[in-house]
VOGU-3710 file (C-alpha; in Angstrom, 3 decimals, decimal comma):
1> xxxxxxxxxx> -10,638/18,544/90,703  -8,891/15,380/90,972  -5,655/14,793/91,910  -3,626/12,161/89,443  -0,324/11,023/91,674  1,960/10,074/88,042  4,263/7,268/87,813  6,606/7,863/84,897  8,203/4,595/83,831  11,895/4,531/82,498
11> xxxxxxxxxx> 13,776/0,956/82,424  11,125/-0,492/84,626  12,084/2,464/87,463  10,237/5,076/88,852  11,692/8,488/87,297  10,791/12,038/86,693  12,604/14,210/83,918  13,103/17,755/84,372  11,495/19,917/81,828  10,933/16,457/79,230
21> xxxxxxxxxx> 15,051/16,244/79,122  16,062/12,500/79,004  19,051/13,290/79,964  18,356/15,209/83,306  16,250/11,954/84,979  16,095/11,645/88,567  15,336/7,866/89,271  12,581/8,052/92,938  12,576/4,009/93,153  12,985/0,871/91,585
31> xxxxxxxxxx> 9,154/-0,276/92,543  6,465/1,069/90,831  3,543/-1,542/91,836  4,378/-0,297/95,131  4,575/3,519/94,388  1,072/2,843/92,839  -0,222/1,197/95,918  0,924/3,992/98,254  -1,125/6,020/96,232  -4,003/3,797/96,004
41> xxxxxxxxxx> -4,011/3,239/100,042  -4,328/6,646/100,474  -7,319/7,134/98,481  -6,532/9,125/95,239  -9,179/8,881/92,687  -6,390/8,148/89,754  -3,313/6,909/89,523  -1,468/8,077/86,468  1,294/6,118/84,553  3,837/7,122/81,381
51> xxxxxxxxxx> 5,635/5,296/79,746  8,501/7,025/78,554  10,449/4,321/76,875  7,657/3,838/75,231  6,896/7,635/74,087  10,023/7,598/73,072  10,407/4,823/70,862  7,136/3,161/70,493  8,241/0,210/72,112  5,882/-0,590/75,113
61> xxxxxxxxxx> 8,857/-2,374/77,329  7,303/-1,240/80,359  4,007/-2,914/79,747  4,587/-5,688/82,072  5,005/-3,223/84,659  1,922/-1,559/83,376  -0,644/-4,608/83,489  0,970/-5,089/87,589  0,052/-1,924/88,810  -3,428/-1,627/87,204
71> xxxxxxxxxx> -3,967/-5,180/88,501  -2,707/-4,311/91,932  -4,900/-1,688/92,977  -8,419/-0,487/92,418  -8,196/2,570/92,034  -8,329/3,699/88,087  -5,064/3,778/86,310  -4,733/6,276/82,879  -1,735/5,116/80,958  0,205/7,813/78,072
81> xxxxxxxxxx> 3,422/6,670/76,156  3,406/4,792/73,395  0,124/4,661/72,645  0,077/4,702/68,567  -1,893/1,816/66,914  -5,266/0,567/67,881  -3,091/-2,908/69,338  -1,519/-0,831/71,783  -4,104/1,180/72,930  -6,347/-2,666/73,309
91> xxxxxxxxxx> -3,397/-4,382/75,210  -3,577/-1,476/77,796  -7,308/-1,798/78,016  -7,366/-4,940/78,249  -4,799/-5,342/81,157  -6,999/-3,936/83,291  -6,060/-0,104/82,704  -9,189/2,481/83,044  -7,996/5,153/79,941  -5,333/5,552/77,627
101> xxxxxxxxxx> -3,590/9,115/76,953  -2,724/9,214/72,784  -0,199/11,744/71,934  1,718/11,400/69,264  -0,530/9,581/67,117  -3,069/12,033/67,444  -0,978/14,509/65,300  0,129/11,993/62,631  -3,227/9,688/62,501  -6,405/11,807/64,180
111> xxxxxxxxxx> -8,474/9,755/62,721  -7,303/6,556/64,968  -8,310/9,043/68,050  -11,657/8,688/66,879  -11,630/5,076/66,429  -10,434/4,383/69,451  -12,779/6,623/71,320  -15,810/5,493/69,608  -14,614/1,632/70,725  -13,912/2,266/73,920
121> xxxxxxxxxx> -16,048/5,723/75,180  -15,089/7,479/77,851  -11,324/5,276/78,257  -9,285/7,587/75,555  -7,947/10,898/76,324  -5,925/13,190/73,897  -2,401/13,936/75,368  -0,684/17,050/74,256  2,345/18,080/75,625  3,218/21,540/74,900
131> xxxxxxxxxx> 6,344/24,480/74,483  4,892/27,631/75,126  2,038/26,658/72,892  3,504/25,067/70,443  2,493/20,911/70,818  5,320/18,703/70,811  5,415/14,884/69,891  7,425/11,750/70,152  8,418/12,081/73,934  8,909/15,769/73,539
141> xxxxxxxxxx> 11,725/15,105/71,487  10,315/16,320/68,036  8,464/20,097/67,355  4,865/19,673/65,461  4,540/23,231/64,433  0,715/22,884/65,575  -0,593/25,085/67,704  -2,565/23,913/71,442  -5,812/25,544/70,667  -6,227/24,440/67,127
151> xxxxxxxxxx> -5,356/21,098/68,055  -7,830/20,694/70,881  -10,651/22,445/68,255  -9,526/19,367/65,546  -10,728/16,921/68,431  -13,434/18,684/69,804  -15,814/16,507/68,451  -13,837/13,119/68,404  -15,314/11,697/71,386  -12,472/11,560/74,055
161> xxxxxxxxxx> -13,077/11,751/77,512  -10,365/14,522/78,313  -7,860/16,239/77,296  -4,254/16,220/79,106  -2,112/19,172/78,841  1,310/19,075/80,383  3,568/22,710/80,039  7,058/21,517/78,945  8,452/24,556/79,643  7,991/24,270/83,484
171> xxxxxxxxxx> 7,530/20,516/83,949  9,805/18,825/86,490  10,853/22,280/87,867  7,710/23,440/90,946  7,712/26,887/89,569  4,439/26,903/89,110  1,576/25,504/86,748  0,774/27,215/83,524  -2,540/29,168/84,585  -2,655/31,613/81,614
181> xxxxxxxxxx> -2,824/28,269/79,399  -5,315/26,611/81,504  -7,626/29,145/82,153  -7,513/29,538/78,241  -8,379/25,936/77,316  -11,227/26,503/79,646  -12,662/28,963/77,967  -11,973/27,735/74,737  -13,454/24,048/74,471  -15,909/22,323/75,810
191> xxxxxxxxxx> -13,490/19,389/76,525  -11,969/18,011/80,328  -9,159/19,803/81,039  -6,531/18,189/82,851  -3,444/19,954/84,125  0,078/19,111/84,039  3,575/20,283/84,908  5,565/22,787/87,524  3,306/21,550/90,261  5,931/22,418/93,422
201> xxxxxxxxxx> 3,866/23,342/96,678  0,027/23,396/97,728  -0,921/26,832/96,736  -0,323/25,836/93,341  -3,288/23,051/93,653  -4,998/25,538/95,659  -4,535/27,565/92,725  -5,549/25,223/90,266  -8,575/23,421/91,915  -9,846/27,131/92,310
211> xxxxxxxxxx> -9,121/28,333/88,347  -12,586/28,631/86,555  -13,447/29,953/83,788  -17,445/30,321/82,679  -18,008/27,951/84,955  -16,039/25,425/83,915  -13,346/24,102/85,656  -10,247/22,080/85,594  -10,846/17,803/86,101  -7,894/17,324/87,423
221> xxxxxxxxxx> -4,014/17,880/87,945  -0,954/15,116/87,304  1,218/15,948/89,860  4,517/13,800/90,418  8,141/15,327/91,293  6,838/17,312/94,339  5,015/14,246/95,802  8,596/12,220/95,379  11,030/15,187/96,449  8,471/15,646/99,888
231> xxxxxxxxxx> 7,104/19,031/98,890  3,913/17,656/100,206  2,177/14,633/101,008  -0,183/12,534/98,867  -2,348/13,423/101,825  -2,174/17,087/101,871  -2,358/16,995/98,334  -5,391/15,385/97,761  -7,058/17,935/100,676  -6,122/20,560/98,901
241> xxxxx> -7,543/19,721/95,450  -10,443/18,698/96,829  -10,627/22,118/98,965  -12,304/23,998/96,773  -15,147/21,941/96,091
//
């Protein structure tokens, strides 16, 4: 399972929002090149990046930002927020960033999902972010009234390279991931599964990198509040999803 150290992007500042709530922000540093770096240096296989002006409003301020940390280390960088017109998903690309995370415009245009993965294969994931199980859109400000699993079965055949599934309900808060979903998407599609939200100690990527279902298991876990508050290290984390391998 790989770990996915996130960098969430508000005003050009490294923040983290406690359960999606842009009003309860916690600001971790005002330099996210060098955030990504630290993360890079110590070997994770990702580095993932939101931008949550941008999911918010569609307007991809932080993309400067963006294009530096993809060009700053090697390691791949997946990028969600914002990303709802075949322009914005190209400019990301084309900065240098490995795979885009669509969202919102995967609810409102699925079609442009499959565009974009048949254009780019294996660099476009499908992003849903979810209450209970009910998906939510537009920077988890807005309901859908769609369901997770009937979603994921709409793009089961559309060509993305993952899916990325981040628990709203306990996001931002260490509680504890969302197994009962998890283990469920397993069994349910053939898709990559990767894991986000309520993250807060190692046992919970122990628990993770160890959930399978059929055989199938989870790619890989965004983890970001618990690696700025000093739950755990980047290196301890990325031992301990790679544990059960």
């Amino acid at each position: 399972m790989d770990l996915f150290p996130s960098i969430d992007l508000r005003d050009g500042r490294c923040v983290r929002l406690t359960q999606g709530d842009f009003d309860r922000e916690t600001v971790y540093g005002d330099d996210p090149v060098g955030q990504a770096r630290v993360f890079a240096d110590a070997g994770s296989p990702w580095i993932h990046v939101v931008d949550l002006d941008a999911a918010r409003t569609g307007e991809p301020v932080n993309r400067p930002i963006v294009a530096a940390i993809a060009g700053s280390v090697g390691t791949p960088v997946q990028v969600g927020g914002g990303v709802r017109h075949e322009e914005a998903a190209s400019a990301l690309l084309d900065a240098g960033v490995a795979r885009v995370v669509v969202g919102t415009a995967a609810l409102e245009q699925p079609d442009l999902v499959e565009r974009l993965a048949g254009r780019w294969p294996g660099r476009v994931a499908l992003g849903l972010d979810v209450r209970g199980r009910e998906v939510a859109v537009r920077g988890w400000v807005e309901g859908s009234g769609r369901q997770l699993l009937d979603v994921v079965r709409d793009f089961e055949e559309s060509g993305v390279a993952a899916v990325v599934v981040t628990q709203i309900e306990v996001d931002g808060v260490g509680a504890g991931p969302d197994l009962a979903t998890y283990a469920e998407l397993l069994a349910e599609t053939e898709l990559e599964v990767v894991a986000s939200g309520g993250v807060g100690s190692l046992d919970h990527l122990r628990d993770l990198a160890a959930l399978e279902v059929d055989g199938r298991e989870l790619a890989g876990v965004i983890v970001g509040r618990a690696l700025y508050d000093g739950s755990f290290s980047i290196d301890d984390a990325l031992a301990a999803t790679t544990s059960a391998d």
